[in-house]
C-alpha positions as CSV (number, residue, x, y, z in Angstrom):
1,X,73.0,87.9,119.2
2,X,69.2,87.7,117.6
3,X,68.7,90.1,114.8
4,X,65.8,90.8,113.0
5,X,66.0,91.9,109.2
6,X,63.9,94.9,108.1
7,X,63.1,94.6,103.9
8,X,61.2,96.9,101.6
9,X,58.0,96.1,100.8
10,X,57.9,98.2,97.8
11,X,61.1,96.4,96.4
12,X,62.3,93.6,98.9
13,X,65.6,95.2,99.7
14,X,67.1,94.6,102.8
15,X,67.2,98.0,105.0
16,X,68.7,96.8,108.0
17,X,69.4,93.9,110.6
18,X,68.6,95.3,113.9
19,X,69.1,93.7,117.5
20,X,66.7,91.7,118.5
21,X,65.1,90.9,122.4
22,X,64.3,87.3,123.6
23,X,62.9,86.4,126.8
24,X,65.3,87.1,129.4
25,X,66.1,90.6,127.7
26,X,62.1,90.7,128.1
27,X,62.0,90.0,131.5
28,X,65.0,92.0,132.5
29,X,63.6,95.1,131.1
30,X,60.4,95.1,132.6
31,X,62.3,94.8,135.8
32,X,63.7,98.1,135.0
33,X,60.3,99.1,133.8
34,X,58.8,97.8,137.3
35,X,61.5,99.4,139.6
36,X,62.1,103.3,137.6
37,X,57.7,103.4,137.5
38,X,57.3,104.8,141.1
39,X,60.0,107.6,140.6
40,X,58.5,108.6,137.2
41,X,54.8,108.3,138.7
42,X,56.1,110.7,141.3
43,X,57.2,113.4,139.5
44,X,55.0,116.4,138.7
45,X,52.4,116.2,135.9
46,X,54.3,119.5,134.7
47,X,57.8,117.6,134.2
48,X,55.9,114.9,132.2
49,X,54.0,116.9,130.5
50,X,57.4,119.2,129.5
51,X,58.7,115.7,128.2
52,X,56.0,115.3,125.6
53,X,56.0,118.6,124.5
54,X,60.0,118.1,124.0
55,X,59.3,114.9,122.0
56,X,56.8,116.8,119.5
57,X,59.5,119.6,119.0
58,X,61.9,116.6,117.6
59,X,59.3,115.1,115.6
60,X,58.3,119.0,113.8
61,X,63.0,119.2,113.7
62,X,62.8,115.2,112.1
63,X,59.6,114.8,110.1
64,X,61.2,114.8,107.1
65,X,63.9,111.8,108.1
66,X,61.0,110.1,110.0
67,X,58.2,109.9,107.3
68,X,61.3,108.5,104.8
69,X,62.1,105.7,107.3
70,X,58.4,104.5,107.9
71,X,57.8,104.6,103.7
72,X,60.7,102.8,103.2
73,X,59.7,99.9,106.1
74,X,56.2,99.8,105.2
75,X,55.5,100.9,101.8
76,X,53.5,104.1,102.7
77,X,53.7,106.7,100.3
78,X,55.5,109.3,100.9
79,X,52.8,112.4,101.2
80,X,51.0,110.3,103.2
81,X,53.9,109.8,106.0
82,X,54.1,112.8,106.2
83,X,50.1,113.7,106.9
84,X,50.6,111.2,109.7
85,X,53.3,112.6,111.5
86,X,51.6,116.3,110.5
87,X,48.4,114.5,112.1
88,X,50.1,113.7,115.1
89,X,51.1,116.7,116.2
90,X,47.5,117.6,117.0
91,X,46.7,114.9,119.3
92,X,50.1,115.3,121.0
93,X,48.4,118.7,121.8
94,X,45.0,117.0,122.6
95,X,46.8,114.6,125.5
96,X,49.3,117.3,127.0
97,X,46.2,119.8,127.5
98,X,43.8,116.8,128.6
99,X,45.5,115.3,131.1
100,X,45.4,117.8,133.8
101,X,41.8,118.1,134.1
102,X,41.1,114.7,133.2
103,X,43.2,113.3,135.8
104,X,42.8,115.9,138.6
105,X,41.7,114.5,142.3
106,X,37.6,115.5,142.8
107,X,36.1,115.9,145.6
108,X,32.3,114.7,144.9
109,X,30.9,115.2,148.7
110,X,31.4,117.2,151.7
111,X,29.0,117.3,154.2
112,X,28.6,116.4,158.0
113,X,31.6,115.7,158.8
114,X,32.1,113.0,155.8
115,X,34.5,114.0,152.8
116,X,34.8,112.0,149.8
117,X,37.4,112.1,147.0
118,X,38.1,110.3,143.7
119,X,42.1,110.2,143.1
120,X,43.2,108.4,139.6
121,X,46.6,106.7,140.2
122,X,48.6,105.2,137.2
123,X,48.0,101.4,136.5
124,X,51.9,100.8,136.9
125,X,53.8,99.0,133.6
126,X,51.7,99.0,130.6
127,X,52.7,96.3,128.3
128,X,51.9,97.8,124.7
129,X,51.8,95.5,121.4
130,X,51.3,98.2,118.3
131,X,50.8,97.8,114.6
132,X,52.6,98.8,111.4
133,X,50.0,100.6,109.6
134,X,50.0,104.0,111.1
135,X,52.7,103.2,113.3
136,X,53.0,106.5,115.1
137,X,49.4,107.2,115.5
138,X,48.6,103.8,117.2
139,X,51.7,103.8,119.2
140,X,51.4,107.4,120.8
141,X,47.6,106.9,121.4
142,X,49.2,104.4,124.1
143,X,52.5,105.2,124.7
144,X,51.7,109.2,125.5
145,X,49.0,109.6,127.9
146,X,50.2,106.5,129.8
147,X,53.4,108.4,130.3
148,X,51.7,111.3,130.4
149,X,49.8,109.8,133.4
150,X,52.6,107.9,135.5
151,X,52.7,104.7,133.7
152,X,56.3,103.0,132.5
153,X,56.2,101.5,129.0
154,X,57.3,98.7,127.2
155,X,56.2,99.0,123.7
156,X,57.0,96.2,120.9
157,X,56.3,97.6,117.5
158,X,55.5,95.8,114.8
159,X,58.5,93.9,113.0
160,X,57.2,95.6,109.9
161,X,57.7,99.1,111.7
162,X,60.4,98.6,113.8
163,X,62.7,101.5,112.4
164,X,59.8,103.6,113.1
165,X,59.3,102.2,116.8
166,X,63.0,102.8,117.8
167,X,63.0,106.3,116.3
168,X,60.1,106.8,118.5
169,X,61.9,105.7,121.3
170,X,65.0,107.8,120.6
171,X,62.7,110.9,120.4
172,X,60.8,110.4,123.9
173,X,64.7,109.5,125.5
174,X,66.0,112.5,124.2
175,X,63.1,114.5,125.6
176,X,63.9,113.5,129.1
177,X,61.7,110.5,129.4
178,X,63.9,107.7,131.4
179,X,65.1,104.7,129.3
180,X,64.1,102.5,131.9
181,X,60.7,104.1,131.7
182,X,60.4,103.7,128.3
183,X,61.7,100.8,126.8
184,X,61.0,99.3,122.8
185,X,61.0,95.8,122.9
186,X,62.3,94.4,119.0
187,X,61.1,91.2,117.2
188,X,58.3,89.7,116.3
189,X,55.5,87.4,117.6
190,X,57.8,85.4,119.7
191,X,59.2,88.9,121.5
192,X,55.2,89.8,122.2
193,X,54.5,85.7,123.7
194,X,57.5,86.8,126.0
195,X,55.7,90.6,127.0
196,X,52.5,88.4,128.1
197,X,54.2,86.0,130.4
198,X,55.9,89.0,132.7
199,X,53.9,90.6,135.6
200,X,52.1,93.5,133.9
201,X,49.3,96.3,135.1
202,X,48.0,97.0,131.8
203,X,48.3,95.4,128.1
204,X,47.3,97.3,125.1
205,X,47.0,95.7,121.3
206,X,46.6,96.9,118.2
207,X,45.9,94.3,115.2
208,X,44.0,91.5,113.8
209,X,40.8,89.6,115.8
210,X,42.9,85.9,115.7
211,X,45.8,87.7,117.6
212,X,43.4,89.9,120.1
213,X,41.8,86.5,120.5
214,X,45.4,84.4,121.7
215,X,46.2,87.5,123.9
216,X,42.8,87.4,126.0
217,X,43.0,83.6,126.4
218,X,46.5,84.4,128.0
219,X,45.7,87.9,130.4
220,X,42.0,87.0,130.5
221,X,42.9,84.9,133.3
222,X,45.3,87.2,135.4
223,X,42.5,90.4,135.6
224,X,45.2,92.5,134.3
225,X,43.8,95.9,132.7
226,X,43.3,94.6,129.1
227,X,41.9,96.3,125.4
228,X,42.3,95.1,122.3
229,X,41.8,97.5,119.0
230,X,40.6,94.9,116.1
231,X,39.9,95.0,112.8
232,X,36.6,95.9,111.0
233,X,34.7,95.5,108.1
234,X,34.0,98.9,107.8
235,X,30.1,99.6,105.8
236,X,29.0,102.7,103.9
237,X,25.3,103.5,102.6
238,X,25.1,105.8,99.7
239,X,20.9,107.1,99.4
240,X,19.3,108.0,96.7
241,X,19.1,111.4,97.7
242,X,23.4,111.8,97.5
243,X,25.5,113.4,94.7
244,X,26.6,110.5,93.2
245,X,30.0,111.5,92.1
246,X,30.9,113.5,95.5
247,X,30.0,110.3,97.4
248,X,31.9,108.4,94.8
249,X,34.9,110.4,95.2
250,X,35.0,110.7,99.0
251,X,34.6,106.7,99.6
252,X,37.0,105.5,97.2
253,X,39.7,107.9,98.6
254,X,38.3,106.3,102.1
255,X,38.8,102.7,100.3
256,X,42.1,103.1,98.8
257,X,44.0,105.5,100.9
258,X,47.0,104.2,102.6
259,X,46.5,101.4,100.3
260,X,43.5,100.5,102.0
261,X,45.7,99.3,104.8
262,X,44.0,100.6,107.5
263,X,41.3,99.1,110.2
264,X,38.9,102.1,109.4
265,X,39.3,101.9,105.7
266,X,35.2,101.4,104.0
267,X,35.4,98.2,103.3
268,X,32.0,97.6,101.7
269,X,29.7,100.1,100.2
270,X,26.0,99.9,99.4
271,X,24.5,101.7,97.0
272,X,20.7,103.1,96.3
273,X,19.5,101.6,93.6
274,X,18.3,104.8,92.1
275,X,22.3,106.1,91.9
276,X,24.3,103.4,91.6
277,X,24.9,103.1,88.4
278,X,26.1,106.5,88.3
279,X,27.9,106.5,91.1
280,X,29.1,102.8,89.9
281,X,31.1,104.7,87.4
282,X,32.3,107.7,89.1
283,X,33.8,105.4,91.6
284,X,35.7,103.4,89.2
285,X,36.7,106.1,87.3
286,X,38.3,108.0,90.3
287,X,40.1,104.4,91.1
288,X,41.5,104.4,88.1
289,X,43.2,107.8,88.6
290,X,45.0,107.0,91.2
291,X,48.8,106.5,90.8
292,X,50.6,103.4,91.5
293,X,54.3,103.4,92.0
294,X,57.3,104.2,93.5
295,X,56.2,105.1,97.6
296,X,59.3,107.7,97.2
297,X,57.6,109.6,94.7
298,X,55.3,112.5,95.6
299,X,52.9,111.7,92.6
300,X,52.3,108.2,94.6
301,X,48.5,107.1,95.5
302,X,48.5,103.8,95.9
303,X,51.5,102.1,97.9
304,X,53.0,98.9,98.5
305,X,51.3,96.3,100.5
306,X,53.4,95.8,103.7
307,X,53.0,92.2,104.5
308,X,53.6,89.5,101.9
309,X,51.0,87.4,103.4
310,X,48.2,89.9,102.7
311,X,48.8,89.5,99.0
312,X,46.8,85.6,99.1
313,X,44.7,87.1,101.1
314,X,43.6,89.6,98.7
315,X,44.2,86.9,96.0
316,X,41.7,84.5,97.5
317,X,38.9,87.1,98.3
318,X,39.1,88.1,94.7
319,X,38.9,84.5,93.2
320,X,36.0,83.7,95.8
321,X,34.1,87.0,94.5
322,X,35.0,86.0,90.6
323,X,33.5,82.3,91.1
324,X,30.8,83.5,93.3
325,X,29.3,86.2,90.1
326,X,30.6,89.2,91.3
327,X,31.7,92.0,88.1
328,X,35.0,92.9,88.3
329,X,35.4,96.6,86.8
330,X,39.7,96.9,87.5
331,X,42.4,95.7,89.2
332,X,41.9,92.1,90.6
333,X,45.7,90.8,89.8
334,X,49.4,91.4,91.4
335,X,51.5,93.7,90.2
336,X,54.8,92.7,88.2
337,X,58.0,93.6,89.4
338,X,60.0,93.3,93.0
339,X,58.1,94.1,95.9
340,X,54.4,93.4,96.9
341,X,51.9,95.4,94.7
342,X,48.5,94.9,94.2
343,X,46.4,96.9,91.7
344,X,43.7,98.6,93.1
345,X,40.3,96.4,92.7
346,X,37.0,97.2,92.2
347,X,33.8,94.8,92.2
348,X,30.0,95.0,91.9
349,X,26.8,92.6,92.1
350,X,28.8,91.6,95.1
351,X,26.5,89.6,97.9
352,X,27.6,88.2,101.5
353,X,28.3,85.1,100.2
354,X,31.4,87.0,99.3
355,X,34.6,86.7,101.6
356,X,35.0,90.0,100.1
357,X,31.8,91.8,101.9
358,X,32.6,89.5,105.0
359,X,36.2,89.5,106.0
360,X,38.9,92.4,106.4
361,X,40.6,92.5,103.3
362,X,43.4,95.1,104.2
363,X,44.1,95.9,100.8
364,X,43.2,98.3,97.8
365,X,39.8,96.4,97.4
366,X,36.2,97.2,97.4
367,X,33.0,95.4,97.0
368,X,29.8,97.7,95.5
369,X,26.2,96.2,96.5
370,X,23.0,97.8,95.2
371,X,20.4,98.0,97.4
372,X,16.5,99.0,97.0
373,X,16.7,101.3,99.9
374,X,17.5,101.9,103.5
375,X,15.7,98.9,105.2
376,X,18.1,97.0,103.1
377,X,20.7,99.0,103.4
378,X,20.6,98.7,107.2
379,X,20.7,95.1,107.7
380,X,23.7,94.5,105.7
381,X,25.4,96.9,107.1
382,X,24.9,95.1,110.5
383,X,25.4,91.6,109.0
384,X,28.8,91.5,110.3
385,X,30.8,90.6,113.1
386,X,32.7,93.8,113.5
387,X,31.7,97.1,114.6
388,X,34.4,99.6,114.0
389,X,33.3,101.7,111.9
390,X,30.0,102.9,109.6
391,X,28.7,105.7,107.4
392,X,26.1,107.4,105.7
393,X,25.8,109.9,102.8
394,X,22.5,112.0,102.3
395,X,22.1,115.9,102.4
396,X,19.2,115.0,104.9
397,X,20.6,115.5,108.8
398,X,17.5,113.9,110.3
399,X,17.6,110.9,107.7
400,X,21.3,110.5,108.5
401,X,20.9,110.4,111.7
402,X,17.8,108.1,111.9
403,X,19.9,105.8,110.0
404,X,23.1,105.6,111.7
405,X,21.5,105.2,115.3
406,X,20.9,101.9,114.0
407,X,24.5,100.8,112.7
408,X,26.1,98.7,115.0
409,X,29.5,100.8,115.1
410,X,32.1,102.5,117.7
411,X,32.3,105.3,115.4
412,X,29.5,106.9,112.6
413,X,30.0,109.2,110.2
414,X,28.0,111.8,107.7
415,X,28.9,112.6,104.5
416,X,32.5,112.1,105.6
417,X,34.4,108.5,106.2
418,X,38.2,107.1,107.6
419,X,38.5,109.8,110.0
420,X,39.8,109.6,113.3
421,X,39.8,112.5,115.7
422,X,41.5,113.0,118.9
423,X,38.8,114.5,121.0
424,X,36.3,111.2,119.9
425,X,36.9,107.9,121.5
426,X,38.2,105.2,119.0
427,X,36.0,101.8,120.2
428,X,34.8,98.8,118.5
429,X,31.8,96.9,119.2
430,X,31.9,92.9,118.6
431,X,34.9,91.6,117.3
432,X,36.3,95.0,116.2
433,X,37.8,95.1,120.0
434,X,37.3,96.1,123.5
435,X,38.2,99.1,125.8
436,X,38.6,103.3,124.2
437,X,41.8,105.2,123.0
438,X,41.7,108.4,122.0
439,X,39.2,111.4,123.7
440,X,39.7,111.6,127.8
441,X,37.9,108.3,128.2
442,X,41.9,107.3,126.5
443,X,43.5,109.4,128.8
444,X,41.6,107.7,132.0
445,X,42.2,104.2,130.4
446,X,45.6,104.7,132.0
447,X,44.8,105.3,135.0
448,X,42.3,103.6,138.2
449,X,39.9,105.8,140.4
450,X,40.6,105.1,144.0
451,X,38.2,106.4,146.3
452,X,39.2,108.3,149.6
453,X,36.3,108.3,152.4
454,X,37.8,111.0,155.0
455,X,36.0,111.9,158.3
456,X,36.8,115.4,159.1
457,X,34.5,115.6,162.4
C-alpha cells in the first residue's frame, strides 16, 4: 500500500504515515461519487442543510484537538489555528442561511399564457484541489455550499495538510453526509493528475499560478465548470495624510501574520514620501516585536514556514534585492535549528527590478518603496500581473475611494488589509485566478440556471 509521510515543519519530525490513493482508488471513488450524487441531490435542502450545521457543532466539541493537528502539520501558530477555526464558524452560518434564497426556483415572467422560470440544479461531482495555508477556510468555501447545493465531493487536500483534510472528512461523515458523497482523496501532485483525468462537472483549485496554469491546459479543453484561486502580489499605498505608526502597525501584522503565508498577505507597500521615514521605523520596530518560536506556544507570532522549498525561494528574493541596492533593516537569513524558519525580513529603497516587489514571496517578507505621491503610487501598484488584492490608508473617504477605483484588484480595502469576509466575493483579476468563492455569487458557483419556458394557455 502507498503511504504518504506527514513531518513537522517547525522541527522535521515525522507525525504520521497515512494511506495513500493512486489512480484506480481515484477512479473508483468518483464512481461512488458519480452514482451516490443523484440521491444526495434529491434530498431536501433542509436534510443538507441539518448536515452542516451538525459538522459545525463537532468543530465548536473539537476545536481544540483540531487547531493542534493543523499547527503541528503546517507550522501555524497555535492562537492563530484557532482564530481560523473560530473564523469559520461564521461563514458556516453565512452558507447554511444563504443557500435557500440563493438557490430558490424564480419565476421572472407570467403573462399571456407564457410562464418562465429559472431553476439552479447542482453541477454533479465537483473535483476540489485545496491548499495548506488555511486549510479549513479554503476547503469549506468549496466543499460546503457544493454540498450544501446537491453536489458530491472529492476533495484532495494538500499533502502538507492532510491530517487536517481527513479530520474534515470525519466531521462532515459523522454529521450525516454519505461517505460516498464526500470522499478525501490523499497524496500529493500525482493523486491531483489522477482527479483531472476522471469525468468531472466542476473542478475547483486553490494555489500557485504555475499549477492553476497545468490544470487549465488539462479541463480547458473538456468545458468542465472550472476556477482557479491564485496567488497575488498583494500592494498597499500609505498617503501622506495617514498616521504613520497606525498604518505601520496594521500592515506589518497584514505582512507577517500566518507567517506571511497567505495569498492575501500585503506583499509590497508604498509609502508617501512625506511619512515614510516615520512610518519606515514604526514598521520595523513592530517587526521586531514579534515572537519567533515554538508554533505550540501561545506567545508565538511568527511560525514555521510549511514548505521547505519556499525557504530558496525567500533566500533568492532576498539576495536579488541585496545585489540589486535595496536596505535591508532585519531578518534576511534562515533560522538555526531543525525545522524551516525564516526570520522575519524587512527591506526599503526597494524598486521593481526587485523579484521581491514582483513575485509572491509567501514568506515573512516585505519590500517598502517611497513614493512622491499618489500618481506614483497608483501605477506601481498596477505594475503587476496579479490582482488579488490592494489597499489604501488615508482618513479621507473620497480620496480613498478615488484611489482604489483605479487598483486593479478582486478585493480593496480602507484603512484595513488581509481580510476576507464571507458575505464579499473572493476573485482575482489577471493571474491571481478566475471564477468567485465566498458571498452568494460562491454559493451559485455550484450550481447551473436552467431555464423552464411553460405555456399555461
Amino acid at each position: 500500500m502507498t503511504t504518504l509521510s506527514i513531518h513537522n515543519p517547525a522541527n522535521g519530525e515525522k507525525i504520521a504515515d497515512v494511506p495513500a490513493d493512486d489512480a484506480a482508488s481515484v477512479a473508483a471513488k468518483t464512481a461512488r461519487a458519480r452514482a451516490a450524487q443523484a440521491g444526495w441531490a434529491a434530498r431536501p435542502l433542509a436534510d443538507r442543510k441539518e448536515c452542516i450545521a451538525r459538522f459545525r457543532d463537532g468543530v465548536v466539541r473539537d476545536l481544540e484537538k483540531l487547531a493542534v493537528t493543523m499547527t503541528r502539520e503546517t507550522g501555524k501558530p497555535i492562537s492563530m489555528s484557532r482564530n481560523e477555526l473560530n473564523g469559520l464558524l461564521g461563514r458556516l452560518d453565512f452558507f447554511v442561511g444563504m443557500v435557500e434564497p440563493v438557490t430558490a426556483t424564480e419565476t421572472v415572467y407570467d403573462e399571456g399564457g407564457m410562464r418562465e422560470r429559472i431553476e439552479h440544479v447542482p453541477l454533479g461531482v465537483v473535483g476540489n484541489i485545496s491548499a495548506w495555508n488555511y486549510p479549513w477556510f479554503v476547503s469549506c468555501n468549496v466543499i460546503v455550499p457544493a454540498l450544501l447545493t446537491g453536489n458530491a465531493v472529492l476533495y484532495k487536500p494538500s499533502e502538507y495538510a492532510t491530517l487536517t483534510g481527513l479530520e474534515i472528512a470525519r466531521l462532515l461523515h459523522e454529521a450525516g453526509v454519505p461517505e460516498d458523497v464526500f470522499q478525501p482523496l490523499v497524496g500529493a501532485g500525482p493523486v491531483g493528475a489522477s482527479l483531472l483525468e476522471q469525468k468531472l462537472d466542476g473542478l475547483f483549485f486553490t494555489g500557485s499560478y504555475a499549477t492553476g496554469t497545468r490544470i487549465a491546459q488539462v479541463i480547458g479543453p473538456r468545458f468542465v465548470k472550472l476556477q482557479l484561486e491564485l496567488g497575488g502580489k498583494d500592494p498597499t499605498y500609505v498617503c501622506d495624510d495617514a498616521d504613520p505608526k497606525t498604518a505601520a502597525e496594521s500592515l506589518a501584522d497584514g505582512a507577517m501574520y500566518n507567517t506571511g503565508q497567505s495569498c492575501c498577505s500585503v506583499e509590497r507597500i508604498y509609502v508617501h514620501e512625506k511619512i515614510h521615514d516615520a512610518f519606515l521605523a514604526a514598521f520595523v520596530e513592530t517587526v521586531k516585536g514579534f515572537k519567533v518560536g515554538d508554533p505550540m506556544d501561545e506567545a508565538t507570532y511568527i511560525g514555521a514556514i510549511t514548505r521547505t522549498p519556499q525557504l530558496d525561494v525567500l533566500d533568492a528574493q532576498v539576495a536579488d534585492a541585496q545585489a540589486k541596492g535595496a536596505q535591508l533593516h532585519t531578518g534576511g537569513q534562515r533560522l538555526r535549528g531543525p525545522g524551516n524558519w525564516y526570520a522575519p525580513t524587512v527591506f526599503s529603497n526597494v524598486d521593481h527590478r526587485m523579484e521581491l516587489m514582483r513575485e509572491e514571496s509567501f514568506g515573512p517578507i516585505i519590500g517598502i518603496q517611497k513614493v512622491g505621491g499618489d500618481e506614483e503610487a497608483v501605477a506601481l501598484m498596477n505594475d503587476t500581473r496579479y490582482g488579488l488584492t490592494a489597499g489604501v490608508y488615508t482618513p479621507d473617504v473620497a480620496r480613498a475611494e478615488r484611489l482604489l477605483s483605479r487598483l486593479h484588484a478582486g478585493s480593496l480595502y480602507w484603512n484595513c488589509c488581509d481580510r476576507v469576509s464571507p458575505r464579499l466575493p473572493w476573485s482575482g483579476f489577471g493571474d491571481s485566478g478566475i471564477g468567485i468563492t465566498l458571498s452568494t455569487y460562491g454559493i451559485e458557483a455550484f450550481t447551473r440556471p436552467r431555464a423552464w419556458h411553460m405555456r399555461t394557455a
